[in-house]
C-alpha positions in Angstrom: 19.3 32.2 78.0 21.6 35.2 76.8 25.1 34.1 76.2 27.2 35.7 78.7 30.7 34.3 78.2 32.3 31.5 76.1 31.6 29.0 78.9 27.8 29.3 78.5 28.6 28.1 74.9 27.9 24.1 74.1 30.8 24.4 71.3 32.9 24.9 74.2 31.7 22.6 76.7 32.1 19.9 74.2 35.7 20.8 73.6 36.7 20.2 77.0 34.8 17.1 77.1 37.0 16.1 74.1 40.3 17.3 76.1 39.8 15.9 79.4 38.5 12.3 76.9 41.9 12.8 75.3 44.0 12.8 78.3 42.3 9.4 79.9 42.7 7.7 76.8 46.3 8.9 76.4 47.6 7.7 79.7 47.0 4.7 78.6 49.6 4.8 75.8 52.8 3.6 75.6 55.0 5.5 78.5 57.8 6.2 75.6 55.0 8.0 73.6 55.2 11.0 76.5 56.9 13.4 74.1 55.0 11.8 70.8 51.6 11.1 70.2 50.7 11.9 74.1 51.9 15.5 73.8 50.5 16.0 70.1 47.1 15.1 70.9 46.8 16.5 74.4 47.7 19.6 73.2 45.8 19.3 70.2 42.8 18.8 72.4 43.2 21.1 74.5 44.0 23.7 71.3 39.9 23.9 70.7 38.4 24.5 74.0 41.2 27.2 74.1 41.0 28.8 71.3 36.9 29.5 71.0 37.9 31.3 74.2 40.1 32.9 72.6 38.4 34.2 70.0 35.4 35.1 72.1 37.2 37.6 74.2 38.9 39.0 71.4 35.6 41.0 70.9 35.5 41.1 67.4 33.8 38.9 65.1 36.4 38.6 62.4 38.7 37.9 65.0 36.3 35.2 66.4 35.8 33.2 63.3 39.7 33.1 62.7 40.3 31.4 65.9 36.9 29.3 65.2 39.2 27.9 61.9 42.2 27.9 64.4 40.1 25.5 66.8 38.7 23.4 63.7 42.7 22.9 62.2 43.8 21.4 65.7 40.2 19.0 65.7 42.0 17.7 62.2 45.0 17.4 63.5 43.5 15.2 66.4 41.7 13.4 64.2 45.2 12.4 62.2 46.4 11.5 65.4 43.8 9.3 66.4 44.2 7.6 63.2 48.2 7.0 63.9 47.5 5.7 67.0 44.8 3.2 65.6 47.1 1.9 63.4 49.8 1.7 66.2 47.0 -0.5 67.9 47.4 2.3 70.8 43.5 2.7 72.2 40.5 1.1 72.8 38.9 1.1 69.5 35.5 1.9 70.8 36.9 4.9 72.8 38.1 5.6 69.4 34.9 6.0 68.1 34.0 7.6 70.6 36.7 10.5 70.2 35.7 10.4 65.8 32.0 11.3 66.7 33.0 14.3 69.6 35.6 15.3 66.5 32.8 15.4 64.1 30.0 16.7 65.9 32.7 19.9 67.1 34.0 20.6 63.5 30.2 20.9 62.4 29.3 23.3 65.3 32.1 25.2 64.7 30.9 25.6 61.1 27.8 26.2 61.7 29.0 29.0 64.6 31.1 30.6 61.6 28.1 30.9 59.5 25.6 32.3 62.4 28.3 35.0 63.2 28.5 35.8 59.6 24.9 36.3 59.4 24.4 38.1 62.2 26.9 40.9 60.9 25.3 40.9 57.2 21.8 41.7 58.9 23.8 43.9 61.2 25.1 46.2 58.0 21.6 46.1 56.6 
């Protein structure tokens, strides 16, 4: 399957598994948390699916990989917030772990995105 658009990539797909994730577990927060921790890490979420888009239609690789690192800086910034709100006893802890594998798994696809576009344009100066 050629990739046509950024929706037919799984990096992608996985980030807006990891938003709409975010937003059930955040309603679930602390109504006074609506302008704190809800707001950070919806939008933090939502950040990486975003982004890859993004990037993707920008139609350039160098411009792609910048808003690949732009998409991994809001999956660490999630995962701080996740770690806030654990310590605020905000969450179900194994949603939480949930949330730390999706985090994982997207930062080393993103990675490992970086270096296949990096790649392809070495063999394509060859």
């Amino acid at each position: 399957m050629s990739i046509q658009s950024y929706k037919d990539l799984i990096v992608w797909n996985k980030g807006i598994d990891l938003a709409v994730l975010i937003y059930k577990t955040t309603s679930l927060f602390p109504k006074e948390e609506r302008y704190g921790l809800i707001s950070q890490m919806n939008r933090a979420a939502t950040s990486v699916s975003a982004n890859i888009a993004e990037g993707w239609s920008r139609n350039s690789n160098g411009s792609f990989i910048q808003f690949l690192n732009i998409a991994k800086g809001s999956l660490a910034e999630l995962d701080t917030f996740l770690i806030i709100s654990e310590k605020l006893k905000f969450g179900d802890q194994e949603k939480n772990n949930q949330i730390l594998g999706l985090i994982t798994e997207l930062q080393k696809m993103i990675e490992s995105l970086k270096k296949t576009i990096v790649i392809k344009r070495v063999k394509s100066k060859e």
